[in-house]
C-alpha positions, 0 to 999 in steps of 0.5 A, a space after each residue: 917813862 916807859 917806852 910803851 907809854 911813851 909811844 901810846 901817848 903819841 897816838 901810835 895805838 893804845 898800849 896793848 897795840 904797841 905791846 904789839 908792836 914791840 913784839 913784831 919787831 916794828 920797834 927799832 933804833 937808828 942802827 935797825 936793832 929791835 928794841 924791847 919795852 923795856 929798853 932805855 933810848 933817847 927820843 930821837 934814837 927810836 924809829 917805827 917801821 923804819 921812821 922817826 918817832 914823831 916829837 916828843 910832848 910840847 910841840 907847836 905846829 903852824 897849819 895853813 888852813 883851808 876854807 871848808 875846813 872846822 876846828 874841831 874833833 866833832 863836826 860833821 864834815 873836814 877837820 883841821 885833824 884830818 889834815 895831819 897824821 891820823 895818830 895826832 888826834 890821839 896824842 896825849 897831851 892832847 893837841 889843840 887849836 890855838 883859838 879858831 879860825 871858823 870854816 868859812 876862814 882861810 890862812 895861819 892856825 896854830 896847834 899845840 899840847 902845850 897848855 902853858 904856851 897856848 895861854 900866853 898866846 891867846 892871853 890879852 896880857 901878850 897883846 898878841 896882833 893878829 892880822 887878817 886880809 879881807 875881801 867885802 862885798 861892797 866898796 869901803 864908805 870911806 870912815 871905816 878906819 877911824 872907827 875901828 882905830 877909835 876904840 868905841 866900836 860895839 858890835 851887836 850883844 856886846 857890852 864892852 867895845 872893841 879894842 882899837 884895830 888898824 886898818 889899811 886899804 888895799 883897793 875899795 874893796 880889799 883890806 888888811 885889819 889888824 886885832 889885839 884880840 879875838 871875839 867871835 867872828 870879830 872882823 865879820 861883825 866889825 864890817 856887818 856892823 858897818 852894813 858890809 858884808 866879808 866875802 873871804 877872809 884870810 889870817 896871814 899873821 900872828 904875833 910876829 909869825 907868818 904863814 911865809 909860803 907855806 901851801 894851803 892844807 900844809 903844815 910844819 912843826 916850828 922851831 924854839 926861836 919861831 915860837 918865841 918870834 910870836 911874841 916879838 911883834 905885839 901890838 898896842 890895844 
């Protein structure tokens, strides 16, 4: 690939920008040599302005998002785009939510422009957990765990019922709940349909990846052996 397409497709500006870029001499490699549009590097040898060359296509990162913050490119108001580069929304393959956290939902989202990689996870088949941490508005009645774990829960306008989910009990008014899959507003509802009410709700874990200190708003890009370490923890429906 041309480095021109190379470097418009990571969101650095169209081609006639980078054609420019190129001609300002803001191209360069790891010795500070200008390079030419036509030049032949490795990714990891090609700096802009002096900085590495953001990763190549198939990348997956972990975000910790913050509340009051959408999945989304077009809503009104903070996006979990605005939290990374700018130039990431412009990348080509286009960088996706691995499934949604909705705003009022805090904690571990995953983004990928791996489409191959984004469907093994949010497939049912990989029986990926996902662990939420949740405060209610009024104390647990105390049968909340064998109906989740019973697997004939159903939530309103649904015809099918949920999978069987675990629940354990931090206080009266705090739990962590385990789900093998992902419908809208899924814990919400589980304790709507019970006559409860979510105050907060955290992600903490996916598969076998945790959020492990990372700061609220922060990302990081993951490593081969963490992205496959997803899968190492799958829970059974």
């Amino acid at each position: 690939m041309k480095l021109v397409r190379l470097i418009a497709n990571l969101g650095y500006g169209s081609r006639k920008q980078v054609a420019l870029m190129f001609r300002e001499g803001r191209i360069t490699d790891l010795a500070g040599d200008v390079l030419y549009a036509d030049d032949q590097r490795d990714h990891a040898d090609i700096r802009v302005d002096g900085e590495p060359l953001d990763p190549a296509p198939g990348i997956c990162l972990m975000l910790n998002k913050p509340t009051g913050v959408t999945c989304s490119t077009r809503d009104v108001g903070r996006v979990v785009y605005d939290l990374l580069p700018a130039r990431f929304r412009a990348r080509d393959p286009v960088l996706s939510t691995v499934g949604r956290l909705d705003r009022d939902t805090s904690g571990l989202l995953l983004m990928t422009d791996d489409g191959a990689l984004l469907h093994r996870i949010i497939s049912p088949k990989s029986r990926v957990a996902k662990v939420y941490q949740a405060q209610l508005a009024a104390d647990l009645r105390g049968d909340e765990a064998a109906l989740f774990a019973s697997g004939t829960l159903m939530l309103e306008a649904e015809k099918t019922p949920l999978l069987p989910a675990e629940l354990e009990v931090l206080d009266a008014r705090q739990v962590r709940l385990t789900l093998h899959e992902g419908r809208y507003h899924q814990v919400r509802r589980m304790f709507a349909a019970l006559g409860n009410h979510v105050e907060a709700l955290h992600r903490i874990s996916v598969g076998g990846l945790a959020l492990a200190g990372l700061e609220h708003g922060c990302w990081r890009i993951l490593g081969c052996r963490e992205i496959e370490g997803i899968f190492a923890t799958q829970g059974s429906p």
